[in-house]
ZAVODO-917698 format. One line per 5 residues: their letters; for each residue x, y, z of C-alpha. Coordinates in steps of 0.02 Angstrom, whole numbers. Each point is the difference from the previous one (the first is absolute). Layout:
N
A	X/Y/Z  ...
% end
This chain:
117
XXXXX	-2347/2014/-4242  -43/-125/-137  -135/59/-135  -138/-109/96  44/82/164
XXXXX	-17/170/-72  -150/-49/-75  -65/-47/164  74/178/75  -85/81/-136
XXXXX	-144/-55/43  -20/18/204  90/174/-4  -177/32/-120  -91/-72/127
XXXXX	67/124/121  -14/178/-105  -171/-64/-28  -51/-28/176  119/130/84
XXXXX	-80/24/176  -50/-184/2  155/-107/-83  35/-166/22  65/-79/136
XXXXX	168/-75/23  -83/-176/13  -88/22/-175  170/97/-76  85/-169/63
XXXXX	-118/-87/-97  2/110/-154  215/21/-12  59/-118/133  82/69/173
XXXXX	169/5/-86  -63/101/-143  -87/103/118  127/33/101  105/58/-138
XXXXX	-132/119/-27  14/86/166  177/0/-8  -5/92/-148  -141/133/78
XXXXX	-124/-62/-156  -115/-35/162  8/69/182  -47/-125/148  -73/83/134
XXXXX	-52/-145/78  -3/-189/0  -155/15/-106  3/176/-58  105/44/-168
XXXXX	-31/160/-101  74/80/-181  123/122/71  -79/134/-87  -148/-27/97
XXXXX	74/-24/157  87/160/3  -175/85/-62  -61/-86/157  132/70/110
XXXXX	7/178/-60  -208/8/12  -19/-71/170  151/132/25  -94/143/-79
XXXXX	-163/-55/103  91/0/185  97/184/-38  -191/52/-42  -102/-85/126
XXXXX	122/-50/141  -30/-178/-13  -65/-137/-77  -90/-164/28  -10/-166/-70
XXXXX	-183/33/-62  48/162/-86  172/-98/-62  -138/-130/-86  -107/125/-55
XXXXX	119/108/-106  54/-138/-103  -158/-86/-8  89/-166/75  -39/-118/134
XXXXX	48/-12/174  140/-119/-43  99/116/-96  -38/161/86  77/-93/147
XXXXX	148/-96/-46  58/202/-101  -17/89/158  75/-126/119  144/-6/-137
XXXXX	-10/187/6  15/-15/193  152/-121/-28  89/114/-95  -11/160/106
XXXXX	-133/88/-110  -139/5/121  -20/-54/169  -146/-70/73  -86/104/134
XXXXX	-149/-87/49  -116/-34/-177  104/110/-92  156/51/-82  100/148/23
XX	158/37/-90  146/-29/95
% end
């Protein structure tokens, strides 16, 4: 990356420890780095896509995973509300993690909630 591109890295990847539950989305990240730079970025795991809108700090994203974990092996299940709710985030995000989650084998969707698989 050239000096004004890492600037411009610097500078979203800020953006998204300051908002962690509520990041940018890939349309503004496109703006902010370009979709080449950005997709560098996810290549390199500096940001996790868990949708076509949805990118988190991989740190977060794994604190994501292993609390909605946590949650089910306590309570069973989870739903999207309670998803939202625990990381004070809105229905966009809660969403696009645990339909990512449901991608991935984590959880599987059993009516409104999750279960682990």
């Amino acid at each position: 990356l050239s000096p004004e591109q890492q600037r411009q890295v610097d500078a979203l990847l800020a953006r998204f420890r300051r908002q962690p539950y509520t990041t940018p989305s890939v349309k503004e990240s496109i703006a902010a780095v370009g979709e080449e730079v950005l997709g560098v970025l996810i290549d390199r795991g500096d940001l996790v896509q868990v949708s076509s809108e949805v990118l988190f700090l991989p740190q977060t994203y794994e604190e994501m995973v292993a609390r909605i974990r946590v949650h089910i092996e306590h309570e069973g299940s989870i739903t999207l509300a309670q998803a939202r709710d625990m990381f004070g985030t809105s229905r966009k995000y809660a969403q696009a993690l645990l339909e990512h989650l449901d991608e991935i084998g984590v959880t599987k969707r059993v009516g409104d909630e999750r279960v682990l698989r």
